[in-house]
Backbone as CSV, one residue per row, in Angstrom:
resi,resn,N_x,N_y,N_z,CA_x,CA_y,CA_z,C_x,C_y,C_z
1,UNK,80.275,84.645,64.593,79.814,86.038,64.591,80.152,86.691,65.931
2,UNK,80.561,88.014,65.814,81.401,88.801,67.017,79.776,89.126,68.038
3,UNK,80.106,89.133,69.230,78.789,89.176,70.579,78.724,90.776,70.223
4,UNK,77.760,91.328,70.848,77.870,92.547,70.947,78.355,93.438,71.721
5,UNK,78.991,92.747,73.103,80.000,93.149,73.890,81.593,92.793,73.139
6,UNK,81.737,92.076,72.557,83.304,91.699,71.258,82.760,93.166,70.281
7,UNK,82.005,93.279,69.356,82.019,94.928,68.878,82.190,95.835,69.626
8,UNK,81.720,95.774,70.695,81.898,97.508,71.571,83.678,97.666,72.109
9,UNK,83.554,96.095,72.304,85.260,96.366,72.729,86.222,96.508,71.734
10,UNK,86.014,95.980,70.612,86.693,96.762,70.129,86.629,98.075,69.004
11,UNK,85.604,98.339,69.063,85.726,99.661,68.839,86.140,100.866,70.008
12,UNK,86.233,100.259,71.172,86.819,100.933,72.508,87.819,101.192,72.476
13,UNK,88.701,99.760,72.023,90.022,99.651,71.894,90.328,100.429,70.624
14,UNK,89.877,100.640,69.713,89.863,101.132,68.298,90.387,103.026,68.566
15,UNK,89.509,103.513,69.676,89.205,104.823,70.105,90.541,105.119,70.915
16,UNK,90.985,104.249,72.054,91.771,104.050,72.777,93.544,104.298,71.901
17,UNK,93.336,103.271,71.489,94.552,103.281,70.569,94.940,104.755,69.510
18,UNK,93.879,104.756,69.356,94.132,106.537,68.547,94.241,107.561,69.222
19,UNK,93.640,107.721,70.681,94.335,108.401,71.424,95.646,108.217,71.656
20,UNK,95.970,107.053,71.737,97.407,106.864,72.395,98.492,107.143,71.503
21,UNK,98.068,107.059,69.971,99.052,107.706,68.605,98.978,109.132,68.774
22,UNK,98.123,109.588,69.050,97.868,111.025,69.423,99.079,111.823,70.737
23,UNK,99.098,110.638,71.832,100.053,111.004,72.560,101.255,110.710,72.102
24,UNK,101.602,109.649,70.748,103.284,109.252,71.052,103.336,108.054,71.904
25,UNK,102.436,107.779,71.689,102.472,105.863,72.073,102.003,105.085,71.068
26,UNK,102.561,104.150,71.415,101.835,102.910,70.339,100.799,102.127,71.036
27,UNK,99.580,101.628,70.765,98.904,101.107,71.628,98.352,99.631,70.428
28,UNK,97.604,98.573,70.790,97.791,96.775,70.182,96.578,96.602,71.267
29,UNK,95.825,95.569,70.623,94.320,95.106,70.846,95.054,93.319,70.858
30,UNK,94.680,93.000,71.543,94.990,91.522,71.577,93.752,91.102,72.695
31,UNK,93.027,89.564,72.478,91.788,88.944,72.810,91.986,88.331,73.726
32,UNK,93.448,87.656,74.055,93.638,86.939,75.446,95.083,87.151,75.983
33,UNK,95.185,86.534,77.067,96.498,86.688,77.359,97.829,85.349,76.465
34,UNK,97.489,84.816,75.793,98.160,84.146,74.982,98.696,84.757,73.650
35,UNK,98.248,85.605,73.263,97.779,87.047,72.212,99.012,88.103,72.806
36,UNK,99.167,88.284,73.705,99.457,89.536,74.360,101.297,88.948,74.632
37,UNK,101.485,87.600,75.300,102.757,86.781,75.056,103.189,87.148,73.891
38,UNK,102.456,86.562,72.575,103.157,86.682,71.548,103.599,88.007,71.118
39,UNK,102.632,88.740,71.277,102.620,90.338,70.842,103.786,90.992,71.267
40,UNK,103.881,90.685,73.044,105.261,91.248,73.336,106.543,90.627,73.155
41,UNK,106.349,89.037,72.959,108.032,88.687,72.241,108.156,89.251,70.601
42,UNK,107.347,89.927,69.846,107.118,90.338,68.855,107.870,91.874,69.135
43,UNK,107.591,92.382,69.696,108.146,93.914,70.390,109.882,94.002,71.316
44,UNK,109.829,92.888,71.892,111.048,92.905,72.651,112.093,91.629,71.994
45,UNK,113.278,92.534,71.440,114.588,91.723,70.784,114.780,90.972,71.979
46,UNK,115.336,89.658,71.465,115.813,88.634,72.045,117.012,89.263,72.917
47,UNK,117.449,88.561,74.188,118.994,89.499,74.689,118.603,90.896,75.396
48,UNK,117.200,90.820,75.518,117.025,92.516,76.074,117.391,92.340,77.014
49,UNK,117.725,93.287,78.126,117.290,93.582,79.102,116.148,94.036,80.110
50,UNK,114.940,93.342,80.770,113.778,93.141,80.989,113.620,93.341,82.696
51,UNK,112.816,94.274,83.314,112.252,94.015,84.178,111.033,94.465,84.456
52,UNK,110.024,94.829,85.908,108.819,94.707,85.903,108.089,95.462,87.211
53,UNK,107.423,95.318,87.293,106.948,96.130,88.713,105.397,95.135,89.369
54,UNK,104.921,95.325,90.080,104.407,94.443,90.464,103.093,94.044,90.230
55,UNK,102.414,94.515,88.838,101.203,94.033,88.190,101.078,92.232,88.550
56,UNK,99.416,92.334,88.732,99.261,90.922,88.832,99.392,90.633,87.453
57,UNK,98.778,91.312,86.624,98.037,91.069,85.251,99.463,90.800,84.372
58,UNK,100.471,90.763,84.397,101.430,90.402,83.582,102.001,88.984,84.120
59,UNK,101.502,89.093,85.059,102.294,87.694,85.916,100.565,86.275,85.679
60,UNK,99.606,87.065,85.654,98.570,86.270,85.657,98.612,85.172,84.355
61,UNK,98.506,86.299,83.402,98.798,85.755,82.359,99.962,85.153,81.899
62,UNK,101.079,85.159,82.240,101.749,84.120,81.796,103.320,84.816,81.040
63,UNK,103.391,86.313,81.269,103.928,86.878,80.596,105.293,86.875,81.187
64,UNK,105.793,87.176,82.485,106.781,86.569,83.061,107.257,85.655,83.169
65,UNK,106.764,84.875,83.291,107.444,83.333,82.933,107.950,83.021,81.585
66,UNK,107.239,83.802,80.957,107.376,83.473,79.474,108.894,84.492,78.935
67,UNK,108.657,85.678,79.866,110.069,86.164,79.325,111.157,85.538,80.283
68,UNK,111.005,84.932,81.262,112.348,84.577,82.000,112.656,83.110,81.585
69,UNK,111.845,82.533,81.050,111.971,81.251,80.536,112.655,81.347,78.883
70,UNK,112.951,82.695,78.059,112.950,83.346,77.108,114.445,83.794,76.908
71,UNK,114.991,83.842,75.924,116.143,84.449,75.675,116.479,86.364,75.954
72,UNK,115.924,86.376,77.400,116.227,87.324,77.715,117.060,88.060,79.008
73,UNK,117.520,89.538,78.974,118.182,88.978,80.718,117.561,89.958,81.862
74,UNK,116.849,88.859,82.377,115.790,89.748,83.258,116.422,89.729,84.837
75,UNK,115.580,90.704,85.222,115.783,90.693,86.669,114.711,90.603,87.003
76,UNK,114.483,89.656,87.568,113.014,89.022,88.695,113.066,89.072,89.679
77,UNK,111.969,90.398,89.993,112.107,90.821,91.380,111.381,89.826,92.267
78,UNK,110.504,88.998,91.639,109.715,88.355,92.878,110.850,87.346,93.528
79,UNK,111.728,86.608,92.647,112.435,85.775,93.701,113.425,86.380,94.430
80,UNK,113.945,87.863,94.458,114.658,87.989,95.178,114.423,88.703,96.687
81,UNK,115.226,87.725,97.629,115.282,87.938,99.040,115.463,88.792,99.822
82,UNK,116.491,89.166,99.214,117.857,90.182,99.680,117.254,91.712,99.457
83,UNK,116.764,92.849,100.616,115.927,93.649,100.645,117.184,94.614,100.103
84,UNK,118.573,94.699,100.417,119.387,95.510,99.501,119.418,95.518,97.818
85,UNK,119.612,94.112,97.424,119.114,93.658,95.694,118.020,94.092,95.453
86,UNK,117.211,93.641,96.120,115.549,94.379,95.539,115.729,95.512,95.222
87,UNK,116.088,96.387,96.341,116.000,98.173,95.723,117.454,98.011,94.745
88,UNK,118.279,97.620,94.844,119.626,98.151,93.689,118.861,97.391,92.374
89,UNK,117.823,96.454,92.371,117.634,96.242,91.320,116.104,96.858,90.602
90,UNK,115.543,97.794,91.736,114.619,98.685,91.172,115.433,99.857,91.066
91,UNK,116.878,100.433,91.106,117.028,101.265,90.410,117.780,100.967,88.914
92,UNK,118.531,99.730,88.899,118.560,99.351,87.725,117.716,99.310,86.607
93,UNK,116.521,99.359,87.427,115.235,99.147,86.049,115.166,100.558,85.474
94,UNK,116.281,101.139,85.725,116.241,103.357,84.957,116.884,102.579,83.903
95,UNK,118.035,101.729,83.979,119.131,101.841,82.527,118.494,100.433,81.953
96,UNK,117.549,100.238,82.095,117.366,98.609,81.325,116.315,98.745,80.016
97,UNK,116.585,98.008,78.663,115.565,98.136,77.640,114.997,98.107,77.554
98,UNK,114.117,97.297,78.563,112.276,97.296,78.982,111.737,97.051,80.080
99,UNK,110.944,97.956,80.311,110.168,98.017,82.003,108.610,98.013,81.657
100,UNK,108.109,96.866,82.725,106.816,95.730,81.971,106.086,96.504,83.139
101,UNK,104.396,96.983,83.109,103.694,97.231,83.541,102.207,97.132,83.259
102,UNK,101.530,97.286,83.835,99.999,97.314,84.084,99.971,99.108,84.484
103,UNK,98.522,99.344,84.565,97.661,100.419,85.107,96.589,100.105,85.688
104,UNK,96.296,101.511,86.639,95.484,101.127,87.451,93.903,101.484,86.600
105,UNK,94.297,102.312,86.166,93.146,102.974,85.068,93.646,103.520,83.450
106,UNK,93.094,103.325,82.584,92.943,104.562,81.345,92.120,104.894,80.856
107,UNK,91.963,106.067,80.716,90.973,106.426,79.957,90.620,106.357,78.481
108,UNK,89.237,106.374,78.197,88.542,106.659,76.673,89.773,107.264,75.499
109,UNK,90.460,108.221,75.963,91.414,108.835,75.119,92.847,108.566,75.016
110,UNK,92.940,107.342,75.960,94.588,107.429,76.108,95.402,107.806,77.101
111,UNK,94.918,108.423,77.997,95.714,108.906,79.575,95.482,107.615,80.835
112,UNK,96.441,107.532,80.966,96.787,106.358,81.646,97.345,106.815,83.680
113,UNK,96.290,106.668,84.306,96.735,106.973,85.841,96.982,105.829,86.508
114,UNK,98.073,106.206,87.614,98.892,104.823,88.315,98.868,105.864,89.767
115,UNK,98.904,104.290,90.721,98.659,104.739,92.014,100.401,104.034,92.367
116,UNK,100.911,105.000,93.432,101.978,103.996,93.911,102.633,104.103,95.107
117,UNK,103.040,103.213,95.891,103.622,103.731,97.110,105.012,104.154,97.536
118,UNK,105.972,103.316,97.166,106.891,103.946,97.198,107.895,104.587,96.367
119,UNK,106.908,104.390,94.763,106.956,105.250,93.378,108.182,104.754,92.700
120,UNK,109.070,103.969,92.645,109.735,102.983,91.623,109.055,102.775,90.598
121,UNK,107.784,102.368,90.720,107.289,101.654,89.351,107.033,103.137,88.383
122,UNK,106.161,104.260,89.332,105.800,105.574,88.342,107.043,106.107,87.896
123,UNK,108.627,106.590,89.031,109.251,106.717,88.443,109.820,106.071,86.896
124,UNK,110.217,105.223,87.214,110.642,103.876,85.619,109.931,104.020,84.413
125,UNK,108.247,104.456,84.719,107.574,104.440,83.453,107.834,106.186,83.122
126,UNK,108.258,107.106,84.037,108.261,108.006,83.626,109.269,108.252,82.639
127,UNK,110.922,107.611,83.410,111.983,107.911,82.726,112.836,107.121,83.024
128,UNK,113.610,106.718,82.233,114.812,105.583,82.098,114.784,104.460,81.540
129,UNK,113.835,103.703,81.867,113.820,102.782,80.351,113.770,102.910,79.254
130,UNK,114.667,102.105,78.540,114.547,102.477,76.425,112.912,102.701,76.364
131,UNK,112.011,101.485,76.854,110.895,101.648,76.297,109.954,100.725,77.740
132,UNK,108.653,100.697,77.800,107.838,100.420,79.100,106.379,100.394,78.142
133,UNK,106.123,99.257,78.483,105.072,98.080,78.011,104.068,98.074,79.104
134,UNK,103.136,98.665,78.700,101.585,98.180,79.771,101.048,96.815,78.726
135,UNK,100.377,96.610,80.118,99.165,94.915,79.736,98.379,95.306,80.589
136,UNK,96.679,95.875,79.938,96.085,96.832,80.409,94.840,96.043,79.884
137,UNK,93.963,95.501,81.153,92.681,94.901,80.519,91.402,96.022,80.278
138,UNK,90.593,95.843,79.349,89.330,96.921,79.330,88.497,96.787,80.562
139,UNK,88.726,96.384,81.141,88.103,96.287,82.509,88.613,97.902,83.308
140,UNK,89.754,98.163,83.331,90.359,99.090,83.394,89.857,100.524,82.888
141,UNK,89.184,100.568,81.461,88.851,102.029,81.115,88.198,102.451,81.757
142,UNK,88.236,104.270,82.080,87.470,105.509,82.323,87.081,106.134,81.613
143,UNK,86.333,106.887,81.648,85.805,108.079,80.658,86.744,108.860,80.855
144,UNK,87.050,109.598,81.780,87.911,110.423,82.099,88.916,110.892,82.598
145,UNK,89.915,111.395,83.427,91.161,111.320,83.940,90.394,111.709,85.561
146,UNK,89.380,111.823,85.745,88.857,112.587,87.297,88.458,110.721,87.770
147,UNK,87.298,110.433,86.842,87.079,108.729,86.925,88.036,108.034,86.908
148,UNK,89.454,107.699,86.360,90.687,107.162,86.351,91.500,107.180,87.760
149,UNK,91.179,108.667,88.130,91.942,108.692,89.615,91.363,108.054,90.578
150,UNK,89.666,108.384,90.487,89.008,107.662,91.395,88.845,106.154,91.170
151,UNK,89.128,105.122,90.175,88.959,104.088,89.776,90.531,103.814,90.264
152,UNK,91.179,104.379,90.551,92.801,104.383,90.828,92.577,103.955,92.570
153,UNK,92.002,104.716,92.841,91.852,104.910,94.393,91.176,104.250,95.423
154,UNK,89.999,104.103,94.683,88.776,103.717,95.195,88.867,102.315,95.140
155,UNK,89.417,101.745,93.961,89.027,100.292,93.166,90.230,99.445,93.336
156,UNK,91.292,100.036,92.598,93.089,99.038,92.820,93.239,98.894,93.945
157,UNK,93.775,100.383,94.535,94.024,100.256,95.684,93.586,99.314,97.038
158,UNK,92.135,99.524,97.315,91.925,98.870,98.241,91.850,97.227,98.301
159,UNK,91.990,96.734,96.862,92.150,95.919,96.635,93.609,95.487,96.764
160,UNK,94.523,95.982,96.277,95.953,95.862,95.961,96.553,95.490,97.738
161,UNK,95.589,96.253,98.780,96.755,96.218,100.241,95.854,94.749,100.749
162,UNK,95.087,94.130,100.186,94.824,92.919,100.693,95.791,91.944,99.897
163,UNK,96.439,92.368,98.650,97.586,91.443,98.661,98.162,91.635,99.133
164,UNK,99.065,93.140,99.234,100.106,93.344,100.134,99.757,93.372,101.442
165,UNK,98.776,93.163,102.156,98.894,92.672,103.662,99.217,94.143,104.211
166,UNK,99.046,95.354,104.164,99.449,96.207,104.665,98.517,97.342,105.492
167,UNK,98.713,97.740,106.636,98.143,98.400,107.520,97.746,99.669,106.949
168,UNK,96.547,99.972,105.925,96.209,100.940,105.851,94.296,100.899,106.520
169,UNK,93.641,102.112,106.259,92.451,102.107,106.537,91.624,101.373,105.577
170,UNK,91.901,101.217,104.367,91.516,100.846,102.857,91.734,99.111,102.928
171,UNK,92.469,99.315,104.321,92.604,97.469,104.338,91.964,97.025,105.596
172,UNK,91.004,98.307,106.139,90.476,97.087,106.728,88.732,97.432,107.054
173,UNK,88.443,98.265,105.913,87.219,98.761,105.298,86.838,98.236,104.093
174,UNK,88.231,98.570,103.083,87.653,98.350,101.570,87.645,99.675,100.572
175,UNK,87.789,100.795,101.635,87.399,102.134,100.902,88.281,102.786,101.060
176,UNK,88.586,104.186,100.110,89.831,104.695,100.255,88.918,105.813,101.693
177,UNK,90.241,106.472,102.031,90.490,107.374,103.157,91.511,108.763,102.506
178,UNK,91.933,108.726,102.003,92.751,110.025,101.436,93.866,109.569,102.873
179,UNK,94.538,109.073,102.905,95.668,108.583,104.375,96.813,109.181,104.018
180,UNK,97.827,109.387,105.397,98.946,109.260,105.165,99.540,108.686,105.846
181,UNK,99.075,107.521,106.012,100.199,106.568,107.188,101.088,105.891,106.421
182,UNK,102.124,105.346,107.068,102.959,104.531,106.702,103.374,103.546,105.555
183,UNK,102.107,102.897,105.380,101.704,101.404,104.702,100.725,102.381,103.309
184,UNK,100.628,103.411,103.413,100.069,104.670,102.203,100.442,103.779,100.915
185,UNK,99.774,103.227,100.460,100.097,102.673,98.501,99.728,103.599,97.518
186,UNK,99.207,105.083,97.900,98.624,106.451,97.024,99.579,107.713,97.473
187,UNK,101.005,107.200,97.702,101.621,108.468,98.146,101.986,108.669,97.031
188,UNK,101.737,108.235,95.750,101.870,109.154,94.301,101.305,108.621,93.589
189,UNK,100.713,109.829,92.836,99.801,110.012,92.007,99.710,110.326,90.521
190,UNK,100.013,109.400,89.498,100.629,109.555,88.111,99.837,109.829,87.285
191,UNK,99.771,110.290,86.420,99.374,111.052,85.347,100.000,110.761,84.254
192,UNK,99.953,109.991,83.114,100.715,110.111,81.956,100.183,110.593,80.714
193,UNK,100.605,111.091,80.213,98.914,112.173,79.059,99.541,112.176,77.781
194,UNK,101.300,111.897,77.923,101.888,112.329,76.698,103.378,111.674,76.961
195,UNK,103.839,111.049,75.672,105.293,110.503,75.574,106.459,111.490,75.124
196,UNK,107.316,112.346,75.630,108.276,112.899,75.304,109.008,112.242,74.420
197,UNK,109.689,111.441,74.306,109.902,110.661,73.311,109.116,109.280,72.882
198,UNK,108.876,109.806,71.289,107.841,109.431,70.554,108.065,107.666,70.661
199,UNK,106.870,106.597,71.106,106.800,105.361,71.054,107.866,105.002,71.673
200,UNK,108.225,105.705,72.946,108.936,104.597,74.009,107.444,104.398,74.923
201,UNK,106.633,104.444,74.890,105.210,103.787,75.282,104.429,102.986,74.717
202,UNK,104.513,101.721,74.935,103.614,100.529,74.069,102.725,99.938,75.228
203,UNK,101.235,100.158,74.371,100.447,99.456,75.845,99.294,98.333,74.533
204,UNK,99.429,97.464,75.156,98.349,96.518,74.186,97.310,96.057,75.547
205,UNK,96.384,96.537,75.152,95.017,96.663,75.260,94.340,94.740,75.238
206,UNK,93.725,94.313,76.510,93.136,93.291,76.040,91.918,92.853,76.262
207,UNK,91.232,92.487,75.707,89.755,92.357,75.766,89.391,91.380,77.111
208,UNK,90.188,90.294,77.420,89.955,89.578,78.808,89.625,91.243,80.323
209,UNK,89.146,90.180,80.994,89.348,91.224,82.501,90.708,91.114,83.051
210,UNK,91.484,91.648,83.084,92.732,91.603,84.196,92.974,92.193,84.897
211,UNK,93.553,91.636,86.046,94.107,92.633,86.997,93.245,93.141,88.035
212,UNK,93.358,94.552,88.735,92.275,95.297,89.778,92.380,96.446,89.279
C-alpha cells in the first residue's frame, strides 16, 4: 500500500507533468534512479550523439556511466583536461542530439529556473540541441517562479560553490549576496516557461531526493 507521502508525490508529479504538456514538453514520473536509466535509454536512439552539463543528479544516479558505457557517442566533459576541448566541446553541445540536465528548481506548473555561471549549460537548453532531458528530483519543486528563483539562489547555489571550490561570498557564509565577483555562479538567470518547438523538452520527474 502507497505511504501517504508516495500519494502526494505523485499526484505532484501528476500536476507537474500537465503543466509541462501545457508548455510543449513532455514530462515522466519514475520512483528511482534505476527507473529514470531505463526511461532515458527508452527516449535516446542508440548512436546518438550525447552530452551534459554539470548536474550531480545525473551523474549520482548512474545515468552517465550508463550512457558512456552505452552505444552512444558522447562527449564527457568530466574527463577532459584540455581547458581548450572543454569549451570547443561545450560549444559542440549546440549541434548534438541530446543535452542531459538537471534544475535548480520547478515549479507546481511546469516552469523550470536554472542558475548559471558562465551560461553554456542555459544557453544549450535554450537552443541547439535536437532535444535536452532534465532528471529533476521533487525535492526540487516550488510553488512558484518568485520561490524557484529564490530556491535557485538561496539553496543550489550556495551549495553548488562548495563543490566548485570557488571564491564567492555564498562560499564562505552559505547565503546568497546578490554578487558580482568573479567566481559569480548567478551571472544568469533562466527562465524556461515554454518550448518553441513542441517536445524538444523531456524532463522525468523522480520521486527520490536528488541533487541541490
Amino acid at each position: 500500500m502507497a505511504t501517504p507521502k508516495e500519494i502526494r508525490n505523485e499526484l505532484l508529479a501528476a500536476k507537474i507533468i500537465k503543466g509541462l504538456e501545457k508548455r510543449h514538453m513532455e514530462g515522466y514520473f519514475c520512483k528511482t534512479g534505476d527507473e529514470v536509466i531505463k526511461k532515458a535509454e527508452e527516449l535516446i536512439s542508440e548512436g546518438s550523439s550525447v552530452t551534459w552539463g554539470g548536474s550531480t543528479t545525473i551523474r549520482d544516479i548512474g545515468l552517465t556511466k550508463a550512457l558512456i558505457d552505452g552505444n552512444y557517442n558522447v562527449f564527457d566533459r568530466d574527463t577532459c583536461k584540455d581547458p581548450e576541448k572543454l569549451q570547443q566541446g561545450m560549444r559542440d553541445a549546440f549541434s548534438m542530439d541530446w543535452f542531459l540536465s538537471s534544475s535548480n528548481a520547478i515549479t507546481e506548473d511546469g516552469i523550470m529556473v536554472n542558475v548559471d555561471g558562465l551560461g553554456n549549460r542555459v544557453a544549450a537548453i535554450t537552443f541547439g540541441p535536437k532535444n535536452v532531458l532534465f532528471v529533476v528530483g521533487l525535492n526540487k519543486v516550488t510553488q512558484d517562479v518568485e520561490s524557484a528563483v529564490k530556491r535557485a539562489r538561496s539553496t543550489a547555489a550556495p551549495i553548488n560553490v562548495q563543490r566548485f571550490d570557488v571564491k564567492t561570498p555564498c562560499h564562505a557564509d552559505g547565503t546568497c549576496h546578490d554578487c558580482t565577483v568573479d567566481d559569480c555562479i548567478c551571472s544568469c538567470i533562466h527562465i524556461l516557461r515554454n518550448s518553441k518547438v513542441p517536445n524538444r523538452i523531456k524532463v522525468i520527474l523522480v520521486e527520490d531526493e536528488l541533487g541541490y
